[in-house]
N, C-alpha and C positions, 0 to 999 in steps of 0.2 A: 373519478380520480381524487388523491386525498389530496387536494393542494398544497404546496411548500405555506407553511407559518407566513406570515407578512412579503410572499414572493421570496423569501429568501432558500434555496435548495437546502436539502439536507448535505450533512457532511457526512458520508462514509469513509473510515477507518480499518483498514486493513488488523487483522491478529492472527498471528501464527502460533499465538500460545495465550493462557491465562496472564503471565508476565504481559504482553503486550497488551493483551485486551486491556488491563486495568489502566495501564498507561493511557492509550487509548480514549477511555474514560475519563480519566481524569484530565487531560490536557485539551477535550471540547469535544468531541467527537459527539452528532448525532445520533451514527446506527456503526453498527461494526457488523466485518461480513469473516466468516471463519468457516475453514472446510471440513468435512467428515470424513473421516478416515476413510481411504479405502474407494471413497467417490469422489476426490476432489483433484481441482488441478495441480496441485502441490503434493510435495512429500507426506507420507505419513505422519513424519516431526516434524512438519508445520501444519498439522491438522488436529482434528479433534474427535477422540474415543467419545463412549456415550457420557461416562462420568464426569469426563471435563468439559464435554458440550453440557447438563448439567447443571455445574459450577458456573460454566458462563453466561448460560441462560437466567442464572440466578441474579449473578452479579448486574446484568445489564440493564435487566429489570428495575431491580433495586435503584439502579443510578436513573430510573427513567428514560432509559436511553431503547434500541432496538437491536435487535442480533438477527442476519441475517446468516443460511450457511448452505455452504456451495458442494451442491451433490452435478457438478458437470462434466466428472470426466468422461471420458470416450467408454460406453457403456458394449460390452459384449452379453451374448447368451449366456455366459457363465457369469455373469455380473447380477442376472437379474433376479435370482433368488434372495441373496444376501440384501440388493436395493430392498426386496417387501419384506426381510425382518427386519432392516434398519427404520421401517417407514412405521414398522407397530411398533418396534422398541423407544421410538422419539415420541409415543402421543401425547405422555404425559411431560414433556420437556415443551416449557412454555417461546417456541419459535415465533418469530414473527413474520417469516419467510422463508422459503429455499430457492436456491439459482440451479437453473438447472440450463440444459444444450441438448437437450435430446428429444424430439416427438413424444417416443415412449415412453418416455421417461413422463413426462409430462401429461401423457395421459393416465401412466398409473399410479402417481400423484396426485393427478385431481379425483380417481375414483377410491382410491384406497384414504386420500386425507383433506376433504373437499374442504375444509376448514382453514387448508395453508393456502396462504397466498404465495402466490407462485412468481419467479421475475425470472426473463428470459434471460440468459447467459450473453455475453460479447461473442460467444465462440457461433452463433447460430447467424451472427454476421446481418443483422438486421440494418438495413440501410438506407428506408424508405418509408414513408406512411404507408402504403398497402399493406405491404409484414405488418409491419406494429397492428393495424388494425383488425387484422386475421388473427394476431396472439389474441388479442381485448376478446374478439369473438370466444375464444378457444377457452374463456377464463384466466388468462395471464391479468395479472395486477402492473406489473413495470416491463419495459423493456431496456435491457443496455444497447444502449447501439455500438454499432460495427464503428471500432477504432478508424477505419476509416473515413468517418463522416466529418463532416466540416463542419462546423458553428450554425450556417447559414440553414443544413441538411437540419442537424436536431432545430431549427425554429421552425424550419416547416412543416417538420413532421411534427414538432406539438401544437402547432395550428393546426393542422387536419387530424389531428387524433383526440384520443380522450384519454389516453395509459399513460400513466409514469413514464420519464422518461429519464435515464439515467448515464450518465459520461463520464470517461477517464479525464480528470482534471491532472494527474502526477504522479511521476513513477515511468520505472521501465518499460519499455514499449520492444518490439517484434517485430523482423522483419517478412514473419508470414499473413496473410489475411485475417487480421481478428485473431490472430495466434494459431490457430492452424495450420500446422506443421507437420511437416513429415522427415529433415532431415536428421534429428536425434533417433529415429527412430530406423531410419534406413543404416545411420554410422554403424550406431550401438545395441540398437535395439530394444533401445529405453524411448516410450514415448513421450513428446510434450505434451500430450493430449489424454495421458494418462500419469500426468503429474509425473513424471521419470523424466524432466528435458535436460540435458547433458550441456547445453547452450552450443550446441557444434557449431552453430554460426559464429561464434563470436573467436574461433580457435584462429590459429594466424595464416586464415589460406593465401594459395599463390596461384594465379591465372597463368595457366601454359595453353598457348595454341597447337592443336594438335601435328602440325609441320613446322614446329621449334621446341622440340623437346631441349628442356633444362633451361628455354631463356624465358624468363618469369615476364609478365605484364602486368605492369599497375593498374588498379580497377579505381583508385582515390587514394592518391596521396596525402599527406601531413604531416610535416615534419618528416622523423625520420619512419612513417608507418604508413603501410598501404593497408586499406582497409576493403572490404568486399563484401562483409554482409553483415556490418556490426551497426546495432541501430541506437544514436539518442537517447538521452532521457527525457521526457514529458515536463513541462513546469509551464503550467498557464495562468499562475497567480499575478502577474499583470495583466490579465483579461477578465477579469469575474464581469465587470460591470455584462462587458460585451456575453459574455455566460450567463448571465442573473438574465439580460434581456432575451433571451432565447424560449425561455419557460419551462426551461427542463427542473424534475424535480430533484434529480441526487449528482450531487460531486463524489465520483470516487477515487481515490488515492491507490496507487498498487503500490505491495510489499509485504504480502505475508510472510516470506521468507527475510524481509529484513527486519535491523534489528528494534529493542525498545526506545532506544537514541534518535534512530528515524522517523518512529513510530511520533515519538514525542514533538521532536522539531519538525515535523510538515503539520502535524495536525492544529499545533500552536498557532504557524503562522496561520494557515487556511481558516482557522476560528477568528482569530485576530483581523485578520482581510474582512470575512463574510460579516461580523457584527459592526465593524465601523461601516462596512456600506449598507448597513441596516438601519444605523444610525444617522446615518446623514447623505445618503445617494449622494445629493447635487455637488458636496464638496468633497467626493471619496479623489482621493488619490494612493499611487501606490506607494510603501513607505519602504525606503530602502533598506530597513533592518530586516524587513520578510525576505530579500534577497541574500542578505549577509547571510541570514539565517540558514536558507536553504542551501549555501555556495559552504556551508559549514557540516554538511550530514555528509557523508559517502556516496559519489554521484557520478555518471557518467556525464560529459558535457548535456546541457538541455537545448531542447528545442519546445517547439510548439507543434508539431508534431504534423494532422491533417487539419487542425484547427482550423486554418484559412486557406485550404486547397492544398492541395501537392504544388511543393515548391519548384515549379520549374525552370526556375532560371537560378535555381540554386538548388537542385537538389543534395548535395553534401551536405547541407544541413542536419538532414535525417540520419546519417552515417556518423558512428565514433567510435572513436577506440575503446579496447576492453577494459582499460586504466581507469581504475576510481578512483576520483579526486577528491578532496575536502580541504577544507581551510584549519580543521578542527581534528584533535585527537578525543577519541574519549576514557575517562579516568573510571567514573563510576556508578552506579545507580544506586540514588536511598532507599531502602528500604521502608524503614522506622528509623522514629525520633520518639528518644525519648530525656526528658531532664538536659535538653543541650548534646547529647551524643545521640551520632549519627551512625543508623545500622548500613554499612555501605556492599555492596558488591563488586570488588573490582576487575576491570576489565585493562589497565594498564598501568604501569607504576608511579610511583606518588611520593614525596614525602615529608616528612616534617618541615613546615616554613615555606611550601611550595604556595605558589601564588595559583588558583585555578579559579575560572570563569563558571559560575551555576547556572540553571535554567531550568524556571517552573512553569506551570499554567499558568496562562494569559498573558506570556510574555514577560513574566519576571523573570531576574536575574541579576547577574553581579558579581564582580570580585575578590575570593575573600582568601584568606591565607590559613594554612591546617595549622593544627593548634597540638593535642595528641592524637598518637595512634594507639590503639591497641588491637589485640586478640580476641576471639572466644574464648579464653584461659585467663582474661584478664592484664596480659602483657604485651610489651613493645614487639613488635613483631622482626625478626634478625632479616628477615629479609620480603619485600609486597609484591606481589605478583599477581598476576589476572585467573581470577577464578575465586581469590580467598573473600572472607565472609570479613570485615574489619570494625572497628567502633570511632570514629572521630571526633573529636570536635574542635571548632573554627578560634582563631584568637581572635575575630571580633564580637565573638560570643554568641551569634546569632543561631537561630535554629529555622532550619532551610525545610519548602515542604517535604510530604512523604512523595516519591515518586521524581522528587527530586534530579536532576542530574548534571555532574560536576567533569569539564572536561577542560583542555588547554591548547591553545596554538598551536597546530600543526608544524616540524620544523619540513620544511622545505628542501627537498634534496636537488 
C-alpha cells in the first residue's frame, strides 16, 4: 500500500469537465477522478471523450497531481466490446487508475492493461475487511467502501488489511445501498447505474394506504414539506481529525455533475482543514469560515451521513428536502488576467460599482468593487447576462487570481 504523505489522506476532487478539473487543480486538490464516456456513472456531458481524457491526463500530470477515471457503470453484453477498444485506445493516455464495479470488468482490466491500477468502485458495496482483502488478492490497489460504513468500520478494516482505502468525506448522498438503484429505472427507464438517474426519489411523493384512497400519509414532516425518500447532503469537515485517525488513504468529494463554484469552494476549504492539521495536529481545531464557506456553495441541508452509525434516535436527519440552499449567489469565473483586466464568464448579472465578494486558492478573498466593463468588441456592454464572455477591472485596482471567482449574498426570499 502507498502510504498517505505524513498520514495525511489524499484529497480527491471531483471533474465533470476540463473547466472543473483545472479548478480542481488549482484550488488543492491531490488526485481528480473523471468518467469515460459511455462507462461512467454520470452523463456523457459530465464525462470524458478520449481527447479530453487526454488533455486531462496531461494537465494533471503537469500540476503533479493524479487522475483517476471511472469505467463503473452497469456493464451489459453489448457493453463489452467497446470496454476493449476503449482499454487499447487509452494505452498511450498516461492514467493513474480506473474505478471500476464490475468482476468482469475487472478481470479484463487486469488482463488486457496489467499496468493499471485498478480501485474498486463504492457501487460493489464493500463493507468489511474480508472483501477488501479478496480485492488486494484479485490485484485491486484501493478499495472505496460502501457509503454505509462508519468511521469505526473503515479503521478496522485498515487495521486488518493492507489496500488503500478510500471514503466519501462531501457531497450528495442516496438513499439506495452504495447507490444502487433501481427506482429511476423502473419510472423512466433511465438507469442510475448506468449514469441516466432522473433522481425519482427526490420527486414530491405521497404515501396512500391501500384502504384510503386519496387521504395522503406523512412519512416526515418539515415545515410545510413531507419528505419520503430525499436524502441529505454529506459534510464531515468537522471530523477529519477522527477521519485522519482511522488510516484511510483518500478523502473523496462527490459532484461531478456540479458546478466550477462548488468544485472550488469544498476543495479550498478541505485543503485548508487537511494542511493546518498537518501542521499542528495537537492544536487543530475547526475554523468556522470552512463552515461559512461550505453554508455558501448550493446544498441540500448536511448531515454526517453513516459516519457514526445509523442515527437511530433520529433518523430524519438523513432525509431533506429537494430545496438547494446557499448563502451566496454566483456572478462569475476568471478566466485570465491580463494588465489589471479580468477575462470573466458570467454566470449572473453585475454591474458597474457593484460591490462583490472574490474567492481564490488557499482561502483568499475579499471585497472589491467593479470598476469597468466591457465587451469582446471592446465596449460597455447595453445589457450583462449569464453566459457572456466580459473584461473588467476593479476600482481598487487589484488583479485577482486566474481561476478566480467573484460572487454576492444571496437575497433571501
Amino acid at each position: 500500500m502507498i502510504a498517505p504523505m505524513n498520514n495525511i489522506p489524499e484529497l480527491l476532487i471531483p471533474a465533470g469537465n476540463l473547466s472543473k478539473l483545472r479548478v480542481a487543480l488549482a484550488y488543492g486538490a491531490d488526485a481528480v477522478y473523471v468518467g469515460a464516456a459511455g462507462f461512467s456513472m454520470r452523463p456523457d456531458s459530465a464525462s470524458f471523450d478520449l481527447d479530453n481524457l487526454a488533455k486531462a491526463a496531461r494537465m494533471t500530470r503537469d500540476a503533479g497531481k493524479r487522475i483517476y477515471v471511472a469505467i463503473n457503470s452497469l456493464m451489459f453484453q453489448e457493453d463489452l466490446p467497446m470496454l476493449n477498444e476503449w482499454l487499447v485506445q487509452t494505452t498511450e493516455i498516461p492514467l493513474d487508475a480506473v474505478i471500476v464495479s464490475d468482476p468482469g470488468l475487472f478481470s479484463v482490466v487486469r488482463e488486457k492493461r496489467p499496468e493499471l491500477r485498478v480501485h474498486i468502485s463504492t457501487q460493489m458495496s464493500t463493507s468489511n475487511s474480508i472483501s477488501a482483502s479478496f480485492w488486494k488478492k484479485q490485484g485491486a490497489q484501493r478499495v472505496i467502501l460502501a457509503r454505509e460504513c462508519t468511521l469505526q468500520d473503515a479503521a478496522d478494516i485498515a487495521k486488518k488489511t493492507d489496500i488503500e482505502l478510500e471514503i466519501f468525506v462531501h457531497g450528495a448522498m442516496c438513499v439506495a445501498v452504495s447507490g444502487r438503484c433501481l427506482l429511476s429505472a423502473y419510472l423512466c427507464g433511465k438507469s442510475g447505474s448506468r449514469g441516466e438517474c432522473k433522481h425519482s426519489c427526490r420527486w414530491e411523493w405521497q404515501l396512500v394506504e391501500q384502504k384510503r384512497p386519496g387521504e395522503s400519509i406523512p412519512a416526515f414532516e418539515t415545515g410545510r414539506e413531507t419528505i419520503l425518500l430525499g436524502s441529505a447532503d454529506l459534510c464531515l469537515v468537522e471530523h477529519l481529525p477522527q477521519i485522519i485517525e482511522t488510516g484511510v488513504h483518500s478523502l473523496k468529494v462527490e459532484g461531478r455533475m456540479k458546478s466550477e463554484y462548488y468544485v472550488a469552494s469544498v476543495t479550498r476549504v478541505y485543503r485548508d482543514a487537511l494542511d493546518r492539521y498537518a501542521a499542528a495536529p495537537s492544536n487543530y481545531q475547526t475554523d468556522p469560515a470552512w463552515l461559512s464557506e461550505l453554508e455558501a456553495v448550493s446544498h441540500r441541508p448536511y448531515s454526517t451521513g453513516f459516519a457514526f452509525g445509523y442515527p437511530e434516535n433520529s433518523p430524519d436527519q438523513l432525509q431533506a428536502h429537494n430545496l438547494h440552499i446557499s448563502t451566496h449567489q454566483l456572478v462569475g469565473y476568471i478566466e485570465k488576467v491580463e494588465n489589471g483586466k479580468h477575462e470573466l464568464i458570467v454566470k449572473n448579472p453585475f454591474s458597474a460599482g457593484d460591490a462583490l465578494e472574490w474567492i481564490g486558492p488557499g482561502m483568499q478573498g475579499g471585497i472589491l468593487h467593479v470598476g469597468k466593463i466591457m465587451n469582446e468588441r471592446g465596449r460597455p456592454p447595453l445589457k450583462i447576462e449569464g453566459g457572456m464572455r466580459l473584461f473588467i477591472s476593479f476600482e481598487e485596482g487589484v488583479e485577482l487570481p486566474v481561476n478566480g471567482i467573484l460572487r454576492r449574498k444571496a437575497i433571501q426570499v
